[in-house]
Steps between C-alpha positions, in 0.01 A plus 500: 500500500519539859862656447400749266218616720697520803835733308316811562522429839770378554679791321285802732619288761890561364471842475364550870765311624770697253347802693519359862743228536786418252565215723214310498420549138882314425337207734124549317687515164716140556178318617265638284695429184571157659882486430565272793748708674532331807724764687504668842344821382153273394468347828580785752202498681522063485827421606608842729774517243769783542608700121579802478132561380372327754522785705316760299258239353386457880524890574257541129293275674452705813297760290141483498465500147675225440380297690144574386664407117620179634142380623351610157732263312462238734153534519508576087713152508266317687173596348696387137600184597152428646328591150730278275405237736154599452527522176639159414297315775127626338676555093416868524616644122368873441412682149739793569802624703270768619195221623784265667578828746153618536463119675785529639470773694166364558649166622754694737194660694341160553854362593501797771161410600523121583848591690422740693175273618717226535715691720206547719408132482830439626418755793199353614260806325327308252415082473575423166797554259452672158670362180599553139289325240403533104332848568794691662558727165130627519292718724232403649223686288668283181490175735104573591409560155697165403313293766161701399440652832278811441458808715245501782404839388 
């Protein structure tokens, strides 16, 4: 399910990198479809690995665009991996394709959320550390109303 809700996605995400950087989409392509190629060209950036692509892979990656496309699909990655984990861990099953990325994207906020006050835990700006839990696919309006908390108003 969580395939079919992320091919939209991943095929906007094709066709902005068709437009800016043939390149990278060959790399994007390999690992996305998850063919295993274990070449040169897939670990450029790893290994420091001289092709003859190597070169304008690292030139495509100069450009501010790109780069900016490269944080969205690791940050895209990231958030993913973090809800099938979520997913599994509290046996989260939705009605509809369309509910599952409603709490998704719902879940990604909250993921953003207890990182970026993390990060400041880490810094010394805060005293405690925030985590995930059973509630990360709901706001905090549906979370009051589950736990009966009514308005003070």
């Amino acid at each position: 399910m969580a395939e079919r809700m992320l091919q939209p996605l991943r095929q906007k995400l094709v066709r902005i990198l068709q437009a800016v950087n043939p390149v990278f989409l060959d790399v994007y392509e390999q690992r996305g479809s998850k063919k295993g190629v274990a070449g040169c060209k897939e670990n450029l950036l790893i290994d420091g690995c001289v092709t003859q692509d190597s070169k304008q892979y690292k030139r495509n990656l100069s450009r501010p665009a790109t780069l900016l496309i490269v944080l969205v699909v690791m940050a895209a990655t990231h958030a993913e991996e973090e809800w099938e984990k979520f997913k599994l861990k509290y046996d989260k099953h939705y009605d509809s394709p369309e509910e599952e990325q409603k709490r998704f994207q719902i879940f990604k906020h909250n993921l953003e959320m207890v990182e970026k006050h993390n990060k400041d835990y880490k810094e010394g700006k805060t005293t405690w550390e925030m985590g995930i839990y059973g509630f990360a696919d709901m706001t905090i309006d549906e979370i009051e109303k589950i736990l009966g908390f009514k308005p003070l108003i």
